[in-house]
C-alpha positions in Angstrom: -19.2 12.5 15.9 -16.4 13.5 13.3 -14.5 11.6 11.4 -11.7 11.3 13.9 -13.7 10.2 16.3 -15.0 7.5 14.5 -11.8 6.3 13.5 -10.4 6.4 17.0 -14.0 4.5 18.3 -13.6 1.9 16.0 -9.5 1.2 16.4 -10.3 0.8 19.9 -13.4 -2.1 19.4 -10.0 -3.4 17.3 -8.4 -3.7 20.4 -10.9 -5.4 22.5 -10.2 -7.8 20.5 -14.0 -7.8 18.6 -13.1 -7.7 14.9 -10.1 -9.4 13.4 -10.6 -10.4 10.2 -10.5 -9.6 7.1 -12.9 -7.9 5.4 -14.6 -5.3 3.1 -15.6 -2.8 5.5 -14.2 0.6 6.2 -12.0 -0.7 9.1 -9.9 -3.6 8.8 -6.9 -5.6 9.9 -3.9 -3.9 8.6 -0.6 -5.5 6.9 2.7 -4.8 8.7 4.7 -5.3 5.7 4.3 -5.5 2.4 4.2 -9.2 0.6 5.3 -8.1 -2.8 9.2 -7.9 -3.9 8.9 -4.0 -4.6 12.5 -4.0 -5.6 12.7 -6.4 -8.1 9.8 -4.4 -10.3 10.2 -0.6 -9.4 13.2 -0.2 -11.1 11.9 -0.4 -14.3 8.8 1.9 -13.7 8.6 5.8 -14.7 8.4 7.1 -11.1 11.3 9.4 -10.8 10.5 13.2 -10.9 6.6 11.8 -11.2 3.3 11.5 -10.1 2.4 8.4 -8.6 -0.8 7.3 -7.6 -1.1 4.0 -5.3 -3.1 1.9 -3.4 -2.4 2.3 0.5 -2.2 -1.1 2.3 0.8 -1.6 4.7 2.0 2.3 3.3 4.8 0.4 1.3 4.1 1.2 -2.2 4.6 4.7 -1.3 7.8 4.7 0.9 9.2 3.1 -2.1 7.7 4.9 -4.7 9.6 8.0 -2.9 13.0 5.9 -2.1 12.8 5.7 -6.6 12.3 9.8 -6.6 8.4 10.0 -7.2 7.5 13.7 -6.5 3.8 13.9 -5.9 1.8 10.7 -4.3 -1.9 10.3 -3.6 -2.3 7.0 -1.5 -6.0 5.5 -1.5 -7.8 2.9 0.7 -11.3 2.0 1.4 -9.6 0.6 4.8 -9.1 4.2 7.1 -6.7 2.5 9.0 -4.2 2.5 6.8 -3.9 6.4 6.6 -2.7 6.5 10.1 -0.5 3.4 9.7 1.2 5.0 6.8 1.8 7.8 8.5 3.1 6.7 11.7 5.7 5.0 9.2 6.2 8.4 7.5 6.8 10.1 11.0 8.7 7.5 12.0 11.5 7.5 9.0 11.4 10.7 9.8 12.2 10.6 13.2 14.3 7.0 13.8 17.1 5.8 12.2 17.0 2.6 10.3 18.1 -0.1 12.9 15.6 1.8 15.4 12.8 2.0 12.9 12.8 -1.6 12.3 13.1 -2.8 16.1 10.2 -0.6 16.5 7.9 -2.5 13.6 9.2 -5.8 13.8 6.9 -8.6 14.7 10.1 -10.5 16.3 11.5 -7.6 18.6 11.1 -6.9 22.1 10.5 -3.3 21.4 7.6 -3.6 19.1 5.3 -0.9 18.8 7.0 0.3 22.4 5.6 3.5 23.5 9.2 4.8 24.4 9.9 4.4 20.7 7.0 6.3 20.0 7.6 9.1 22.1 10.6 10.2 20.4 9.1 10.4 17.3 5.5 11.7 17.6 6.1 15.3 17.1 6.3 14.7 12.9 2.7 13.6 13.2 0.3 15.7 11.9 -2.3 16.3 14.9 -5.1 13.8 13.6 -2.8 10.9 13.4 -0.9 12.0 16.7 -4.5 11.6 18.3 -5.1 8.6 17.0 -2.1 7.0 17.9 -2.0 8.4 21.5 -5.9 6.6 21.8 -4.5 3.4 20.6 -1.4 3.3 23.2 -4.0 4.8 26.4 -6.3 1.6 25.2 -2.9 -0.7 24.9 -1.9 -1.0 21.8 1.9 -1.9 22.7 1.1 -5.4 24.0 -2.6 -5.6 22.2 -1.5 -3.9 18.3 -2.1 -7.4 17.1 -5.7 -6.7 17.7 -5.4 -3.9 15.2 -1.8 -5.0 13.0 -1.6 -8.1 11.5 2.0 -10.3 12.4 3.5 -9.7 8.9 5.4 -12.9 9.3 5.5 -14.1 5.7 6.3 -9.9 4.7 9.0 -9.8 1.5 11.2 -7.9 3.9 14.1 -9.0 2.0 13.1 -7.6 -1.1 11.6 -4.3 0.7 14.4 -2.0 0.0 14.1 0.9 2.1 14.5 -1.5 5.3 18.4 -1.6 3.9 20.5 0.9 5.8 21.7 3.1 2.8 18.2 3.0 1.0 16.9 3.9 4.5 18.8 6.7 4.6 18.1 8.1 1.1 14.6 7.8 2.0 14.7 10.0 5.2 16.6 12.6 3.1 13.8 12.5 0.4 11.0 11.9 2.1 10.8 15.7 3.4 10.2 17.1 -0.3 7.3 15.1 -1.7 4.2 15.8 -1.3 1.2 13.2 -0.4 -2.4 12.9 0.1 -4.8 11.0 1.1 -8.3 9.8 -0.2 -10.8 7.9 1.3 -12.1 5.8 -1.7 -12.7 2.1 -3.0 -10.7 1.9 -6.5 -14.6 1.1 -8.1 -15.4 4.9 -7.0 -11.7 6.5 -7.0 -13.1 8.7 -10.1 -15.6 10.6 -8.2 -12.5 11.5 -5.8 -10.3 12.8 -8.9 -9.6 15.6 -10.8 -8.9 16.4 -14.8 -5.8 17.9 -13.0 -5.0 14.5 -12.0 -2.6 13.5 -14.1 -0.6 9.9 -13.1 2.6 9.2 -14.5 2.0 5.3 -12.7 -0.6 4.3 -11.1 0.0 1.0 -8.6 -3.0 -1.4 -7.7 -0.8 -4.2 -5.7 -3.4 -7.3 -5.7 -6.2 -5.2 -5.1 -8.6 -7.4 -7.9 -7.6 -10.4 -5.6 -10.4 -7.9 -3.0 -12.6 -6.9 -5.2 -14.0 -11.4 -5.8 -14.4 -13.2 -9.0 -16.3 -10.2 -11.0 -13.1 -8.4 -11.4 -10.9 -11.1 -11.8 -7.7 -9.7 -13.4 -7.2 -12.7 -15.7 -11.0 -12.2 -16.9 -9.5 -9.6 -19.1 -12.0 -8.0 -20.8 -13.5 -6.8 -17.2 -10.0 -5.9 -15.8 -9.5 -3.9 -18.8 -13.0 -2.3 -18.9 -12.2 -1.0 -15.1 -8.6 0.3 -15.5 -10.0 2.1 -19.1 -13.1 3.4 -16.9 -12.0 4.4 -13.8 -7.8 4.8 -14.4 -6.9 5.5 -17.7 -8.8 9.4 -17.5 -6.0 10.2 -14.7 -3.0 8.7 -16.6 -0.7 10.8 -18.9 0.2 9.3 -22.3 2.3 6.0 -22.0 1.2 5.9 -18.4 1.7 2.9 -16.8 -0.7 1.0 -14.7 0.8 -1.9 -12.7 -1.1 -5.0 -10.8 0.8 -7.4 -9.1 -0.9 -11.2 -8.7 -0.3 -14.2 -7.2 -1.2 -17.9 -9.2 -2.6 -19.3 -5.9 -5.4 -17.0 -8.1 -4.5 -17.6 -11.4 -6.6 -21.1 -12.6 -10.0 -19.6 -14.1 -12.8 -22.5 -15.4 -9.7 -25.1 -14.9 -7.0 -23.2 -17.6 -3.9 -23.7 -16.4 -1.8 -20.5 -15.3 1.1 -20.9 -18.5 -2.1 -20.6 -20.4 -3.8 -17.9 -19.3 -0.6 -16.1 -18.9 0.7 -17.0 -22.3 -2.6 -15.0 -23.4 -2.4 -12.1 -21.7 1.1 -11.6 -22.2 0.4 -12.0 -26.2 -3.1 -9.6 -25.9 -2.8 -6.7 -23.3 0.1 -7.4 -21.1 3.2 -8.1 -23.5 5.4 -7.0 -20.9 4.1 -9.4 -18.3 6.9 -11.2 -16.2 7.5 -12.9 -13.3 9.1 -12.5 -9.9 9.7 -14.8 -7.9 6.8 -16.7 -8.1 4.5 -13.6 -8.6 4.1 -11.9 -11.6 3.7 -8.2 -12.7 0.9 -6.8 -14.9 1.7 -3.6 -16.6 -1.4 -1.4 -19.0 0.2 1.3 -20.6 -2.0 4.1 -21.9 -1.7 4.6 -25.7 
């Protein structure tokens, strides 16, 4: 069995309905939306005309990362689903306008996921998605994708920029001159998967430290640091940025309050630390 054909086996045990949680594994639910406010951060990031290298999760952090003018994007997950969700959104920007694109992956619309939808747009995906997608909608994936796509309901859609018509459309018009790869990685063994011609202008880890449990809590920073410095910082140009964004439902460690522990990191390793919303954004520059 290849690759493929794993992928498509085990997105169809998704939609029986056998596995929907979350997990560690290889396969796992996958996020509609992003959570984060992208907008209110990228802005002040050194992604135009760059290389970016992101996690993958609801394929977000890349369609924005191009909407600011990034160049060159390798997306990474440990989760293969997320491969082909990113790039039924890629073929789908490509293919839909904005109004259609978003009656097409909203939770709340009567066309959700519909297969008429689909059709239209399926030619701008590359043949191994394509297959995957056309094994999801024979096993019903447009009433089960649930099964296999998590609601999104508390998404940041607001603060997801290239869901506005004009950013939507700046998007589609750039999205056709950047390059983007894929790799098949958890961040802990991203290096073996990584080249000295790697070279990151940013580098963007979303909440991925909330996954990885309490021995790479972010606020632990010695460990935090250690990782980024191990595994990161080789594939990031001078005054590169690395950039995690966390939550303070996870931000009280041995009962310090989160104004402390922020206060600390801010003052240490993350002086330009700041909030949004009520989320805050981590930034490691490399010296």
């Amino acid at each position: 069995m290849d690759l493929l054909e794993k992928d498509i086996q085990q997105g169809l045990i998704f939609l029986k309905g056998e596995e929907r949680i979350f997990s560690t594994a290889s396969y796992d639910l996958l996020f509609r939306f992003t959570n984060e406010a992208l907008s209110l951060y990228y802005q002040d990031l050194k992604i135009k005309g760059g290389k970016v290298l992101t996690v993958t999760g609801s394929g977000d952090h890349l369609l924005q990362a191009i909407l600011n003018g990034a160049k060159e994007i390798t997306f990474f997950d440990q989760n293969r689903f997320t491969y082909y969700y990113t790039l039924l959104k890629i073929a789908a920007i490509k293919g839909l306008d904005c109004l259609p694109f978003k009656l097409y992956f909203d939770v709340f619309s009567p066309l959700e996921f519909s297969y008429n939808i689909f059709d239209t747009f399926k030619d701008y995906l590359p043949q191994d998605a394509y297959d995957f997608w056309k094994a999801m909608y024979k096993a019903g994936f447009e009433k089960k994708n649930t099964y296999l796509i998590g609601p999104g309901i508390n998404a940041n859609i607001g603060e997801n920029a290239y869901l506005e018509e004009e950013h939507f459309r700046t998007l589609k018009a750039r999205i056709h001159n950047v390059s983007y790869r894929f790799i098949d990685s958890r961040l802990e063994d991203l290096a073996s998967n990584l080249t000295n011609q790697d070279q990151f202008d940013t580098v963007l880890l979303s909440n991925i430290f909330d996954w990885l449990g309490n021995d790479f809590n972010p606020y632990l920073e010695k460990k935090y640091i250690a990782l980024i410095q191990q595994t990161i910082e080789p594939y990031m140009k001078k005054q590169g940025q690395c950039v995690l964004y966390a939550s303070p439902c996870n931000l009280t460690v041995s009962n310090i309050s989160f104004d402390k522990i922020n206060s600390n990191i801010q003052k240490k390793v993350y002086p330009n630390a700041y909030y949004t919303n009520d989320e805050v954004v981590y930034t490691y520059t490399k010296k």
